[in-house]
mmCIF file of the N, C-alpha and C atoms, coordinates in Angstrom:
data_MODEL
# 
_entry.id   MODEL 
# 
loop_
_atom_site.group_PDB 
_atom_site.id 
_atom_site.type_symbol 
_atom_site.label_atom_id 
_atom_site.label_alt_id 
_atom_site.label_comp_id 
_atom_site.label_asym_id 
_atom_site.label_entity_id 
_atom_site.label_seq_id 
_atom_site.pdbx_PDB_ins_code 
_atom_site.Cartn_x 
_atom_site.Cartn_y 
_atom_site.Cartn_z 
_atom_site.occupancy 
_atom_site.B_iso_or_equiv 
_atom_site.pdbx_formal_charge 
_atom_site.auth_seq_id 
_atom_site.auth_comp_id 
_atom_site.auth_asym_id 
_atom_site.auth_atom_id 
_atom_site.pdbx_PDB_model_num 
ATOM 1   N N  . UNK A 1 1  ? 0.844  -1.186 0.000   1.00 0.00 ? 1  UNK A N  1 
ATOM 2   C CA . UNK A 1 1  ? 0.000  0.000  0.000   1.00 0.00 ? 1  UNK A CA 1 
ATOM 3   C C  . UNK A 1 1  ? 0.886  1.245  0.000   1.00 0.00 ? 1  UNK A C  1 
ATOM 4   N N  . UNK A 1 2  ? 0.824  2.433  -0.769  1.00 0.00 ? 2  UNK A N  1 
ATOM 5   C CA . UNK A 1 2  ? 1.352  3.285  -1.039  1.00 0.00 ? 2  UNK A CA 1 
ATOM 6   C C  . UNK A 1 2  ? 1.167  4.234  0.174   1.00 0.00 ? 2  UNK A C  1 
ATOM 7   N N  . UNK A 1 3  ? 1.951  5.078  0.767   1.00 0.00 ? 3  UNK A N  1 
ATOM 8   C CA . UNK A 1 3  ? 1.757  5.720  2.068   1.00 0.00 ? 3  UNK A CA 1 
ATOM 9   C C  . UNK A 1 3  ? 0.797  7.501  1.779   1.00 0.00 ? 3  UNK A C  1 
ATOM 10  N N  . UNK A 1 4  ? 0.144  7.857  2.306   1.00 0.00 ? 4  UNK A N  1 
ATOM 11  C CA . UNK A 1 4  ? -0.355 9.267  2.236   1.00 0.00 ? 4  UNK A CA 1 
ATOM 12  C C  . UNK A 1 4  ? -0.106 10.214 1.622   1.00 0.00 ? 4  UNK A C  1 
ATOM 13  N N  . UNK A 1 5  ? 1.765  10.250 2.314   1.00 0.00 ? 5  UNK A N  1 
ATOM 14  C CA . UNK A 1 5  ? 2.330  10.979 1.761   1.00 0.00 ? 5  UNK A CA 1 
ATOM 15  C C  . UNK A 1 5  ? 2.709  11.324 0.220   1.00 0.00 ? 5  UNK A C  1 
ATOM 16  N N  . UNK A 1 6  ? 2.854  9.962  -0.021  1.00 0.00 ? 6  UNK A N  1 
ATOM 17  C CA . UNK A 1 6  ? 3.607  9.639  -1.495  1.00 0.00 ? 6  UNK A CA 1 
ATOM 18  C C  . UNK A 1 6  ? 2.760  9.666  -2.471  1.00 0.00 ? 6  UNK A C  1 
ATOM 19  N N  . UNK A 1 7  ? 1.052  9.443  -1.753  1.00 0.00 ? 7  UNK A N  1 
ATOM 20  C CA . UNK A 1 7  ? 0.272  9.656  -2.970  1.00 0.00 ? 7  UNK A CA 1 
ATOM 21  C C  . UNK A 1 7  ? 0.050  11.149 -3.279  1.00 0.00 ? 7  UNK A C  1 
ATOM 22  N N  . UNK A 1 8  ? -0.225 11.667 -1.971  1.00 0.00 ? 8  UNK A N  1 
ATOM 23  C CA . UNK A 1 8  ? -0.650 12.924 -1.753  1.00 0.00 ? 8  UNK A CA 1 
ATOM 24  C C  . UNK A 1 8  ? 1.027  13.989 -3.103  1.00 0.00 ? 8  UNK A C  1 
ATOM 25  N N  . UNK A 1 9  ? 1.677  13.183 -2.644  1.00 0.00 ? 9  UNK A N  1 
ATOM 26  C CA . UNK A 1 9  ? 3.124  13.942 -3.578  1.00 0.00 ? 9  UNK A CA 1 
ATOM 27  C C  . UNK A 1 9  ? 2.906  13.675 -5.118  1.00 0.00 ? 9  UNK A C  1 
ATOM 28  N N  . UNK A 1 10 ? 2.197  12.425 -5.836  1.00 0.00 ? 10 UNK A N  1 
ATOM 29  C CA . UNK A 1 10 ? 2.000  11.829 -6.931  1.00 0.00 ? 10 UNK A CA 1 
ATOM 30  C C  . UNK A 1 10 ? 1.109  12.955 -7.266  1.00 0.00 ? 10 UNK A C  1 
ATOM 31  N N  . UNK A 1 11 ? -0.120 13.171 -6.600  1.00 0.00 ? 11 UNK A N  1 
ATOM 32  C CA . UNK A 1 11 ? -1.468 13.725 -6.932  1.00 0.00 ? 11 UNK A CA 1 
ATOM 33  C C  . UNK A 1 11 ? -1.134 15.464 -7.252  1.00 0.00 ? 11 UNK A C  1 
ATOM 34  N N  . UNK A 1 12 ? 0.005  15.921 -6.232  1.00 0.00 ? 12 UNK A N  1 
ATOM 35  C CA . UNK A 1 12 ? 0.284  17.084 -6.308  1.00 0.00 ? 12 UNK A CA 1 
ATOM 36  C C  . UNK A 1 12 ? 1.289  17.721 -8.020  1.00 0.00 ? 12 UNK A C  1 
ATOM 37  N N  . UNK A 1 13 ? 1.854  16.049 -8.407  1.00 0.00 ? 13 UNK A N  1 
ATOM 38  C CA . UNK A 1 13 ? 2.588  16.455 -9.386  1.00 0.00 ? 13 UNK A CA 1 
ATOM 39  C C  . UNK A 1 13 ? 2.043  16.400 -10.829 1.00 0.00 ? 13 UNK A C  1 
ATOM 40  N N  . UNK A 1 14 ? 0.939  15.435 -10.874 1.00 0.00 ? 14 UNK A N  1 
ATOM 41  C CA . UNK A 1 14 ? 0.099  15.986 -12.078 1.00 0.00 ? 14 UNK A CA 1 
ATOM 42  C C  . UNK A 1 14 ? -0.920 16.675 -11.778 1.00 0.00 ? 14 UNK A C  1 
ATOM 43  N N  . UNK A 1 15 ? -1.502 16.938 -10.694 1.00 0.00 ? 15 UNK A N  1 
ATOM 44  C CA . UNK A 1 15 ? -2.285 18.444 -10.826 1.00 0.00 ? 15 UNK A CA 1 
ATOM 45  C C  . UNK A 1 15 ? -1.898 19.590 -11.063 1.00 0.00 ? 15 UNK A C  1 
ATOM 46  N N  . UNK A 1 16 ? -0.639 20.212 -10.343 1.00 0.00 ? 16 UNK A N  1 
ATOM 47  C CA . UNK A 1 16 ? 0.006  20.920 -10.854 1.00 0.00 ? 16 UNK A CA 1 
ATOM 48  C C  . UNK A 1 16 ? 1.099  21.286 -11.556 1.00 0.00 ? 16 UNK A C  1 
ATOM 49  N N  . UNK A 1 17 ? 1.823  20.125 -11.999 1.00 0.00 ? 17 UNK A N  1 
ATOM 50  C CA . UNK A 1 17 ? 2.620  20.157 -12.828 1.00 0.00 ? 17 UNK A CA 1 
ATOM 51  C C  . UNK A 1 17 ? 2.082  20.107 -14.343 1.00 0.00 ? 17 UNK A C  1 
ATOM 52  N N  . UNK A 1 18 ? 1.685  18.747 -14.340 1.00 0.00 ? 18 UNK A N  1 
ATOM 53  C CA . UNK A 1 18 ? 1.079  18.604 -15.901 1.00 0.00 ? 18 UNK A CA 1 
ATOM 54  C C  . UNK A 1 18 ? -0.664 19.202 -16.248 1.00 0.00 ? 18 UNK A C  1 
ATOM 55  N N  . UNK A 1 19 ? -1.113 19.238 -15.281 1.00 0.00 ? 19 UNK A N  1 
ATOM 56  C CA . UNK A 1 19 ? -2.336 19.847 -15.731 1.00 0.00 ? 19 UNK A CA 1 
ATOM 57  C C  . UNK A 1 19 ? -2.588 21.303 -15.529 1.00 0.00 ? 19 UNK A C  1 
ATOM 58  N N  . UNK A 1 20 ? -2.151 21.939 -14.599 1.00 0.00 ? 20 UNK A N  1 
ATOM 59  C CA . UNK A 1 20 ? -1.931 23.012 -14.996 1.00 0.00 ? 20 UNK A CA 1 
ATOM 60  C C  . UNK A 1 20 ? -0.803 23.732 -14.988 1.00 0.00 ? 20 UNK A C  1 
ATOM 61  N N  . UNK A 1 21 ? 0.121  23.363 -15.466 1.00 0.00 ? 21 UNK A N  1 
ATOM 62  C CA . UNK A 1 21 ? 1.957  23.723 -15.755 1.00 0.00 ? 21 UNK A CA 1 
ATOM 63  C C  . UNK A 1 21 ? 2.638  24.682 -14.977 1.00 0.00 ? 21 UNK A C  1 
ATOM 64  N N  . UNK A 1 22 ? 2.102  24.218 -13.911 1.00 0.00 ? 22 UNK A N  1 
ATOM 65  C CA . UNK A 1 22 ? 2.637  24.788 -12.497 1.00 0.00 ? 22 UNK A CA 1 
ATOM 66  C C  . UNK A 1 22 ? 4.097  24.489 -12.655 1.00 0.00 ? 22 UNK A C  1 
ATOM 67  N N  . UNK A 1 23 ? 5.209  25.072 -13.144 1.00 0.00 ? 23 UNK A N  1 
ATOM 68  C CA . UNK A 1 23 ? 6.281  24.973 -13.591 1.00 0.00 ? 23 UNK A CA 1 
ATOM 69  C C  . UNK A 1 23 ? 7.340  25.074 -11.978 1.00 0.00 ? 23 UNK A C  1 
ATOM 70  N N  . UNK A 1 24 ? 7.036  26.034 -11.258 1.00 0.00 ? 24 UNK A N  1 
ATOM 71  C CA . UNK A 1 24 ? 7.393  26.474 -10.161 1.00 0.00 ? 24 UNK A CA 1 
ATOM 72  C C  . UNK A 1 24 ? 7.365  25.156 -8.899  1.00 0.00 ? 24 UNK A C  1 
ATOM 73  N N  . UNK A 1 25 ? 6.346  24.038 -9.178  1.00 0.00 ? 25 UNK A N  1 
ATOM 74  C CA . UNK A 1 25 ? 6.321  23.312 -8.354  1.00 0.00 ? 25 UNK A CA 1 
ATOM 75  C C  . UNK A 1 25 ? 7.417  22.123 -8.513  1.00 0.00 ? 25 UNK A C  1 
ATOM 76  N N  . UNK A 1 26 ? 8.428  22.130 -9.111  1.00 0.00 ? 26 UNK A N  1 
ATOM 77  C CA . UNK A 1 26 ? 9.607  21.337 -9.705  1.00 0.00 ? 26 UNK A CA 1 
ATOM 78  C C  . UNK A 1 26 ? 10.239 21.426 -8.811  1.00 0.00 ? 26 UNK A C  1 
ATOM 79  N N  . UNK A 1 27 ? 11.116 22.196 -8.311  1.00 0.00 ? 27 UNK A N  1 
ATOM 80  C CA . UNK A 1 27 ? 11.326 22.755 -7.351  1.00 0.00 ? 27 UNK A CA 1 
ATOM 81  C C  . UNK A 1 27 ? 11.494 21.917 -6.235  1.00 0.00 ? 27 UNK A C  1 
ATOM 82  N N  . UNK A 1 28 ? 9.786  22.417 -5.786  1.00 0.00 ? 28 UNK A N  1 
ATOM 83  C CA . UNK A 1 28 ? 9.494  21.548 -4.253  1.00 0.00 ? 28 UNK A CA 1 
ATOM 84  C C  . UNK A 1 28 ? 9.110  20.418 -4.222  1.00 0.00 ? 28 UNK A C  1 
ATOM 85  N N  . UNK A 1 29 ? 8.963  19.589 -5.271  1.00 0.00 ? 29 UNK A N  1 
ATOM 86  C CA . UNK A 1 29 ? 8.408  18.373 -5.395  1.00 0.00 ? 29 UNK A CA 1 
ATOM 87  C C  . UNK A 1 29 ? 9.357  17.356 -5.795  1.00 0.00 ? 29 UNK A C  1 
ATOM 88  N N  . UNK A 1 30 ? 10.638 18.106 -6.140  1.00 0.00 ? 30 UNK A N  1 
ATOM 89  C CA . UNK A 1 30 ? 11.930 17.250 -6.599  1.00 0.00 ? 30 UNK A CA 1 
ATOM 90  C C  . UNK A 1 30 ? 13.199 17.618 -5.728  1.00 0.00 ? 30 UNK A C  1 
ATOM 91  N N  . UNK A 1 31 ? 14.133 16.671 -5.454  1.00 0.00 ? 31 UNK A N  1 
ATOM 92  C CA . UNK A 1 31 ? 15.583 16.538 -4.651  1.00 0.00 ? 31 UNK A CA 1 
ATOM 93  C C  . UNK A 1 31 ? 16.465 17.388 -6.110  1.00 0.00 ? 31 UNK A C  1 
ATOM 94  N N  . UNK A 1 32 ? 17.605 17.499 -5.418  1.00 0.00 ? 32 UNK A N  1 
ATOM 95  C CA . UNK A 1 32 ? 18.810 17.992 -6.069  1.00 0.00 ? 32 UNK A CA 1 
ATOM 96  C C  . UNK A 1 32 ? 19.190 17.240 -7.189  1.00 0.00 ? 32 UNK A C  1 
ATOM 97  N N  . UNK A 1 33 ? 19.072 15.735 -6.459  1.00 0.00 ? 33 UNK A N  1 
ATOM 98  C CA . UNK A 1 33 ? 19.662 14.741 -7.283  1.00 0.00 ? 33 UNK A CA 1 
ATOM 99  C C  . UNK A 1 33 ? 18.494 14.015 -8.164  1.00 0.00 ? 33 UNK A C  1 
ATOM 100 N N  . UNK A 1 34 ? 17.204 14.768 -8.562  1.00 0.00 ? 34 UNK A N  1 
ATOM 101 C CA . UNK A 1 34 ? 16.191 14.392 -9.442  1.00 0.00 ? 34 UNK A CA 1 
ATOM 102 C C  . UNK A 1 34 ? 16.920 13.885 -10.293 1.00 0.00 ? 34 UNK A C  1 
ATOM 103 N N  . UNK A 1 35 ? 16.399 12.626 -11.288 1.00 0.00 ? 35 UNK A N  1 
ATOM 104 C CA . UNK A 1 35 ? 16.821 12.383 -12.460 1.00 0.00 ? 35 UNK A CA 1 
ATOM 105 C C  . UNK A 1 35 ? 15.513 12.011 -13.650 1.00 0.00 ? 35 UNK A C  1 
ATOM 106 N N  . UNK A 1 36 ? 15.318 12.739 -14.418 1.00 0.00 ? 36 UNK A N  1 
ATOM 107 C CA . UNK A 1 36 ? 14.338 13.265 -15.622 1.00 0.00 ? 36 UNK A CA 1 
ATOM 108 C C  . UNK A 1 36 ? 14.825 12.120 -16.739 1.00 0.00 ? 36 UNK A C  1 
ATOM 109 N N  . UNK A 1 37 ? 13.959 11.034 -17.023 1.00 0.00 ? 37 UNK A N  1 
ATOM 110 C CA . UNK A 1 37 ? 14.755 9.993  -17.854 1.00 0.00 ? 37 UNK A CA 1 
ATOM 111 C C  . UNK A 1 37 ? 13.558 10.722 -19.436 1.00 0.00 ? 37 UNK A C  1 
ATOM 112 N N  . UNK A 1 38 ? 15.137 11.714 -20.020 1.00 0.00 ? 38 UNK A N  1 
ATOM 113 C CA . UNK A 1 38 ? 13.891 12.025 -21.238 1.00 0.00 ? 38 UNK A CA 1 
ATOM 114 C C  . UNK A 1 38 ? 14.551 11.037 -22.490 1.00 0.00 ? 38 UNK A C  1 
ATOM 115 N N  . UNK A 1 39 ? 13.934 11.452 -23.206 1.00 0.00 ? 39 UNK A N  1 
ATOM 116 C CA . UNK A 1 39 ? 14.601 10.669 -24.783 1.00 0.00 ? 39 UNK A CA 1 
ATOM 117 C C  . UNK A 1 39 ? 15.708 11.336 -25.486 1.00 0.00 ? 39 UNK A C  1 
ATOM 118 N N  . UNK A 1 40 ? 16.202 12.720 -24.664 1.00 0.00 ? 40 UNK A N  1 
ATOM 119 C CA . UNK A 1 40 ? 17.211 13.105 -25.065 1.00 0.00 ? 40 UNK A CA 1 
ATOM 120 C C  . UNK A 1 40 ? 18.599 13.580 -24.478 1.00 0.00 ? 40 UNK A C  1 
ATOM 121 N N  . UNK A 1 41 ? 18.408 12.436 -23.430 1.00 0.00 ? 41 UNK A N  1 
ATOM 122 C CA . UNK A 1 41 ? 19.789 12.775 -22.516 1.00 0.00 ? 41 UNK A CA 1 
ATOM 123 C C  . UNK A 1 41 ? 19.596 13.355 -21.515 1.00 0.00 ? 41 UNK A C  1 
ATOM 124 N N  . UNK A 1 42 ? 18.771 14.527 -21.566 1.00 0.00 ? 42 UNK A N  1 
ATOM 125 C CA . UNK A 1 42 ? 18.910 15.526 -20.550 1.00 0.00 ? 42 UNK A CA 1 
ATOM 126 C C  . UNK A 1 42 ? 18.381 15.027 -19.551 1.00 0.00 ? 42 UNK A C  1 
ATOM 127 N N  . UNK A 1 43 ? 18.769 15.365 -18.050 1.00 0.00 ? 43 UNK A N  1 
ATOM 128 C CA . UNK A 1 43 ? 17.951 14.548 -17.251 1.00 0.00 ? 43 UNK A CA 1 
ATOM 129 C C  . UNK A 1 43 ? 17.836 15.505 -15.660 1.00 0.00 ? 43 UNK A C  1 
ATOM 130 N N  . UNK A 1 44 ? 17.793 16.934 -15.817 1.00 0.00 ? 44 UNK A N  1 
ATOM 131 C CA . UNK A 1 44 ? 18.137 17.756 -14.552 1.00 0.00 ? 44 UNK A CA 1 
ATOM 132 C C  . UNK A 1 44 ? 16.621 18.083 -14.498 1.00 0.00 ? 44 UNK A C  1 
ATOM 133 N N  . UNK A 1 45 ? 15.965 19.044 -13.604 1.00 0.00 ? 45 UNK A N  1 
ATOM 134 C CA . UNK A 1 45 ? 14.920 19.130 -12.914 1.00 0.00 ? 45 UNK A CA 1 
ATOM 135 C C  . UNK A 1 45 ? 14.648 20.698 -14.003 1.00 0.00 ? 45 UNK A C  1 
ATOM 136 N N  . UNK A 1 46 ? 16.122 21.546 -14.782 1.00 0.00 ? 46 UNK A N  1 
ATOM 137 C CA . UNK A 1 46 ? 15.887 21.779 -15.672 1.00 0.00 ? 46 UNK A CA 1 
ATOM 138 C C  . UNK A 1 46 ? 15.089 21.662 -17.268 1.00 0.00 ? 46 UNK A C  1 
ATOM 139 N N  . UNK A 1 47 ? 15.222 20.494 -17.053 1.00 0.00 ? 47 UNK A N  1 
ATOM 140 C CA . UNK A 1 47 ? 15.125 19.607 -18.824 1.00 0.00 ? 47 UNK A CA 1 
ATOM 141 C C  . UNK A 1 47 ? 13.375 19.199 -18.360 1.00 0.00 ? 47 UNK A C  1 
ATOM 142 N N  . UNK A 1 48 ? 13.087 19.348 -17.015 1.00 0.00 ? 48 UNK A N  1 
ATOM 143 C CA . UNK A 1 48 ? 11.752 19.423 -17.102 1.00 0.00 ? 48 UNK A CA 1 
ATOM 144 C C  . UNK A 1 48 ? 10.818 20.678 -17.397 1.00 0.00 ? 48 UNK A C  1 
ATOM 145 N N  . UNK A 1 49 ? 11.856 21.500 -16.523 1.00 0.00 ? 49 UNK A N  1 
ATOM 146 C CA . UNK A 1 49 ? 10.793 22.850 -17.149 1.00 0.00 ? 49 UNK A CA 1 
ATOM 147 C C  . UNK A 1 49 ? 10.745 23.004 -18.729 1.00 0.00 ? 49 UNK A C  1 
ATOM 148 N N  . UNK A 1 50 ? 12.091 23.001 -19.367 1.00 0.00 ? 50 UNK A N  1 
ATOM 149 C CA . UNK A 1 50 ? 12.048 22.597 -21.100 1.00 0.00 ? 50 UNK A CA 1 
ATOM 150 C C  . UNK A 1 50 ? 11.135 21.855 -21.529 1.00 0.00 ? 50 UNK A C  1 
ATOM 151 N N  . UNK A 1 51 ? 11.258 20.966 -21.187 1.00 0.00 ? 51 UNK A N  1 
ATOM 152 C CA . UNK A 1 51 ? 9.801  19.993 -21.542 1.00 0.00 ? 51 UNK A CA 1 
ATOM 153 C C  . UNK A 1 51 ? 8.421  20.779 -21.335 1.00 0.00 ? 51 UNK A C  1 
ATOM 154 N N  . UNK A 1 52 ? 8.568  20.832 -20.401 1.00 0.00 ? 52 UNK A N  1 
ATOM 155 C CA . UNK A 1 52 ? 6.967  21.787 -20.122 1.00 0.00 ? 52 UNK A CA 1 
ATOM 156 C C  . UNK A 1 52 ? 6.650  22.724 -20.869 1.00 0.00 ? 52 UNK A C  1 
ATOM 157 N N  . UNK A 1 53 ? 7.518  23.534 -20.738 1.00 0.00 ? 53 UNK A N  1 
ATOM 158 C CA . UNK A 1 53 ? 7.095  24.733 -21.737 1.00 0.00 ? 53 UNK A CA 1 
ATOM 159 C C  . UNK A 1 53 ? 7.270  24.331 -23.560 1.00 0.00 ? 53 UNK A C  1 
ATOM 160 N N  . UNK A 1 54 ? 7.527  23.500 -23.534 1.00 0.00 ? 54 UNK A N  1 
ATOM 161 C CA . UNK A 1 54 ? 7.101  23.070 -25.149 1.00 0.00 ? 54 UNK A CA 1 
ATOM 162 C C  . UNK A 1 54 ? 5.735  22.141 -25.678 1.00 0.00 ? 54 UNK A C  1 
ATOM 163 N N  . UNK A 1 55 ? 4.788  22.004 -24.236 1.00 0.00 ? 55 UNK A N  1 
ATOM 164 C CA . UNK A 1 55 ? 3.666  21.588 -24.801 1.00 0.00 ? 55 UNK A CA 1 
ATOM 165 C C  . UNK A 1 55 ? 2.579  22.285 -24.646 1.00 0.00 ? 55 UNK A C  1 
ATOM 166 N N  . UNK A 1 56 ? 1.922  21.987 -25.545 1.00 0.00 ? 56 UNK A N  1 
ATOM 167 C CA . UNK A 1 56 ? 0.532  22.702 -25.646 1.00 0.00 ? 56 UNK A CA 1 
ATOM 168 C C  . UNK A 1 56 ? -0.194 22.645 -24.599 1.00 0.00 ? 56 UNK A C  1 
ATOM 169 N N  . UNK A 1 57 ? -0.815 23.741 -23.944 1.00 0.00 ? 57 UNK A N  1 
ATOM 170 C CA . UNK A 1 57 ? -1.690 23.877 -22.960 1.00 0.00 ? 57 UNK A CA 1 
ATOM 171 C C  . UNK A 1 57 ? -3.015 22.566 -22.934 1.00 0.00 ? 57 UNK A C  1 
ATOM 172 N N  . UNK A 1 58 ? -3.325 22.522 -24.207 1.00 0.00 ? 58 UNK A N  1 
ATOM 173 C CA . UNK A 1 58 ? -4.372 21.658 -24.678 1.00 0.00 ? 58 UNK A CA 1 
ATOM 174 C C  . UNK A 1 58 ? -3.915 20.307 -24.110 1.00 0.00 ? 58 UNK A C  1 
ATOM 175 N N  . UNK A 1 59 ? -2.896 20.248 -24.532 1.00 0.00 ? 59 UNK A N  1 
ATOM 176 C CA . UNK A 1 59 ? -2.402 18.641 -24.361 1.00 0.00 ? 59 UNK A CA 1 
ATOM 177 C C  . UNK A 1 59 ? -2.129 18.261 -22.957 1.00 0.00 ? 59 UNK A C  1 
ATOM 178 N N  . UNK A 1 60 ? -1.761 19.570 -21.933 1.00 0.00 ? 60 UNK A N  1 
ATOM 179 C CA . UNK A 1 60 ? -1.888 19.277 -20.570 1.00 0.00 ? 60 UNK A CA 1 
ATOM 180 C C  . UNK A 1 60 ? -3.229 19.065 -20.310 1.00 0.00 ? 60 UNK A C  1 
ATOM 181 N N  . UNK A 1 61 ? -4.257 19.350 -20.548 1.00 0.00 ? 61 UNK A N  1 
ATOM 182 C CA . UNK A 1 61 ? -5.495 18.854 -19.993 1.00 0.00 ? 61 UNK A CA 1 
ATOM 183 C C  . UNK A 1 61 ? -6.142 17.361 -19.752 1.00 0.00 ? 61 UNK A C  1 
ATOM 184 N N  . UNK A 1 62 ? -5.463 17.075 -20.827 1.00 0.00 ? 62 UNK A N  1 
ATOM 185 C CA . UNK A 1 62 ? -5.523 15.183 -20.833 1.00 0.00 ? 62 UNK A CA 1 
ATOM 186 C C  . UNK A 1 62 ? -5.332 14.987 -19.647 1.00 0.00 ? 62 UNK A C  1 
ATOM 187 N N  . UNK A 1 63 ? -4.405 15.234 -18.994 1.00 0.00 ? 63 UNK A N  1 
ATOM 188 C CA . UNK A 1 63 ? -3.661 14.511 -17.600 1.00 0.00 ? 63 UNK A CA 1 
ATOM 189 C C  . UNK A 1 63 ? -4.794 14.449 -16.531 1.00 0.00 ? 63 UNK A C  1 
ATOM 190 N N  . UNK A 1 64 ? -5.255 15.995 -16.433 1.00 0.00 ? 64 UNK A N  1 
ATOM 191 C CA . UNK A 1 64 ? -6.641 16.073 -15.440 1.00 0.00 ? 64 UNK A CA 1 
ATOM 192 C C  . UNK A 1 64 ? -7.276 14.899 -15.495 1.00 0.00 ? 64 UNK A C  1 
ATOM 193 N N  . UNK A 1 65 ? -7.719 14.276 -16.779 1.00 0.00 ? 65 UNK A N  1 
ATOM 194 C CA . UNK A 1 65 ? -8.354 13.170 -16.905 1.00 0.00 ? 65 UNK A CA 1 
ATOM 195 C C  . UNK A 1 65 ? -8.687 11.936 -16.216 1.00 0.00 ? 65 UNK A C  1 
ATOM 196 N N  . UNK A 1 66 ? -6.900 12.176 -15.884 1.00 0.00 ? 66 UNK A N  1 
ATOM 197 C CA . UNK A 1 66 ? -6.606 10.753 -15.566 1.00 0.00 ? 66 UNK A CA 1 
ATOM 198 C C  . UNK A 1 66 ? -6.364 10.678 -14.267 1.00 0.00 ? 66 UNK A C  1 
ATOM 199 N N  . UNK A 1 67 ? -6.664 11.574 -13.384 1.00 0.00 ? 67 UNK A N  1 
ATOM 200 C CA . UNK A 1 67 ? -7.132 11.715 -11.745 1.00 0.00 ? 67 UNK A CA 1 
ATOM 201 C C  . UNK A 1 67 ? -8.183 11.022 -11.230 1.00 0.00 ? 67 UNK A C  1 
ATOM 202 N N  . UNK A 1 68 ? -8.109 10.480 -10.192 1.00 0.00 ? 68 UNK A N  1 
ATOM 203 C CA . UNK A 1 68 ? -8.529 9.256  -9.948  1.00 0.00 ? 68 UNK A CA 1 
ATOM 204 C C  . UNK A 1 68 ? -9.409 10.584 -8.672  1.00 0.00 ? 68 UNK A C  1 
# 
């Protein structure tokens, strides 16, 4: 069983990360030593905000979706 915390941390990172591109919450929701496994190497807590800001607002809405 997954603990409170960890869901409560899951739930916090696609609500506001991917659904509404709460960019700022990277930050507090990730360690120093985050590692971002993208398809292009990059892998810092940087290469996420990059990511983010290259998708369509539209396409973040999907994610809402998928909140349980």
């Amino acid at each position: 069983m997954i603990s409170d915390d960890k869901r409560l941390l899951a739930e916090r990172w696609f609500s506001e990360y991917f659904t509404e591109g709460n960019l700022d919450v990277i930050e507090e929701l990730t360690s120093e030593d985050f590692i971002y496994h993208s398809r292009n190497g990059e892998n810092s807590r940087r290469s996420m905000v990059d990511f983010m800001n290259g998708i369509d607002p539209f396409f973040r809405t999907i994610f809402g979706y998928w909140m349980i």
